[in-house]
C-alpha positions in Angstrom: -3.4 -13.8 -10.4 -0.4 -14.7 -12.4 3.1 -14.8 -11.4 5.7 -13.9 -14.5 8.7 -15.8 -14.3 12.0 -13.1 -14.1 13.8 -14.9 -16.8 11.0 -15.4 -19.3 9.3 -12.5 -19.1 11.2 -9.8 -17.4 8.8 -6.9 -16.3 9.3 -2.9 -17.0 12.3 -1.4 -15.0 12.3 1.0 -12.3 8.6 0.0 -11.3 7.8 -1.4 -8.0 6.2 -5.1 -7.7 6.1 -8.0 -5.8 8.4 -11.1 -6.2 9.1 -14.5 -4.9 12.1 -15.2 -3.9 13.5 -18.8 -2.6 14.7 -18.2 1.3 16.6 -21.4 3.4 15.8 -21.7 7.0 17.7 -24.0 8.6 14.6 -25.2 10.8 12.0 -25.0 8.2 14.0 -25.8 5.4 12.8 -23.7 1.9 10.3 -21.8 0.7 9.0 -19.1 -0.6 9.7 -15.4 0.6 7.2 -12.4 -0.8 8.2 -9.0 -0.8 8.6 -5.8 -2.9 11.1 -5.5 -5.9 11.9 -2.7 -8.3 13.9 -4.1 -11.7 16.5 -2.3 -13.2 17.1 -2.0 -17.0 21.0 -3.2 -16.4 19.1 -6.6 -14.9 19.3 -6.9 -11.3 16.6 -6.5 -8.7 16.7 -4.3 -5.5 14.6 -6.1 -2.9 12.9 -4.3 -0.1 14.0 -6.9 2.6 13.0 -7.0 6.7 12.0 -3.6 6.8 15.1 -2.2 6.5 15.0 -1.1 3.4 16.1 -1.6 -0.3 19.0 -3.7 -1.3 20.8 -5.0 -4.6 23.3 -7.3 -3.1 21.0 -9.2 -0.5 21.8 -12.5 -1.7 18.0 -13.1 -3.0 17.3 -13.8 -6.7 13.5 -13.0 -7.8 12.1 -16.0 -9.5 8.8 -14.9 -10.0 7.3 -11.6 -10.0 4.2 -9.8 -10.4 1.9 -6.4 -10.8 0.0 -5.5 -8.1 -3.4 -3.0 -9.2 -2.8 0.3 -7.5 -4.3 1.5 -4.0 -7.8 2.8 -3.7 -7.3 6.6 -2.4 -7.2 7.1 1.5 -10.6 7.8 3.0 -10.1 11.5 4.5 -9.3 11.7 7.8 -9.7 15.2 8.4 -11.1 16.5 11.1 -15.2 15.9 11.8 -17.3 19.1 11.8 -17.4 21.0 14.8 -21.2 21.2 15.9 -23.4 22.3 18.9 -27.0 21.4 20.2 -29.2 24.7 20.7 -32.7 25.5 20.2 -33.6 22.0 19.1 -31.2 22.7 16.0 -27.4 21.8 15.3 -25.2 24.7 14.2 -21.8 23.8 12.5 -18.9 25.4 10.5 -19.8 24.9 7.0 -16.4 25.1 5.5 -15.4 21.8 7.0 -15.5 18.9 4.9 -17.1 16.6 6.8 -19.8 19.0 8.2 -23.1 17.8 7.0 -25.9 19.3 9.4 -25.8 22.6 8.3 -28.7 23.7 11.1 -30.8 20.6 10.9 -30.0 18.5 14.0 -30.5 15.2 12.3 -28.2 15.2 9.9 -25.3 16.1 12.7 -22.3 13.7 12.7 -21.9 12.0 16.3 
């Protein structure tokens, strides 16, 4: 993993990374802050800060920033096939997409 420094190598605007930021508390003294940035082509930063949302004039300055890969899709979470037990064999909807017994009881989802 390799952190770009903001002034060296400024990244691609209006794309969404992660940065480091210097933050000063007054009982822990500084360090580094991570969170979300998206760079603008007229060269400031909006920070996504606190969970309150995205912000230009925070008070922050990016020092270092870098491209995260991009999520692996969402497993489907849709709902599980609808099956009954009947004369030793499983019967289900087969136009669900998660049905997979299809009449053999073994197979059935529990």
């Amino acid at each position: 993993m390799y952190w770009h420094d903001c002034n060296k190598e400024p990244p691609v605007p209006e794309v969404e990374y992660e940065v480091l930021v210097l933050d000063y508390d007054i009982y822990h003294g500084t360090s580094w802050l991570q969170t979300h940035g998206k760079y603008h082509q007229e060269g400031y930063w909006d920070l996504w800060l606190d969970g309150f949302g995205w912000s230009s004039d925070s008070g922050y300055i990016p020092f270092y920033w870098i491209e995260l890969p991009p999520y692996p899709p969402l497993p489907y979470e849709g709902p599980k096939c609808d099956y009954l037990y009947g004369d030793g064999y499983c019967t289900a909807q087969k136009n669900m997409p998660r049905c997979f017994c299809q009449g053999d009881k073994n197979k059935c989802e529990k």
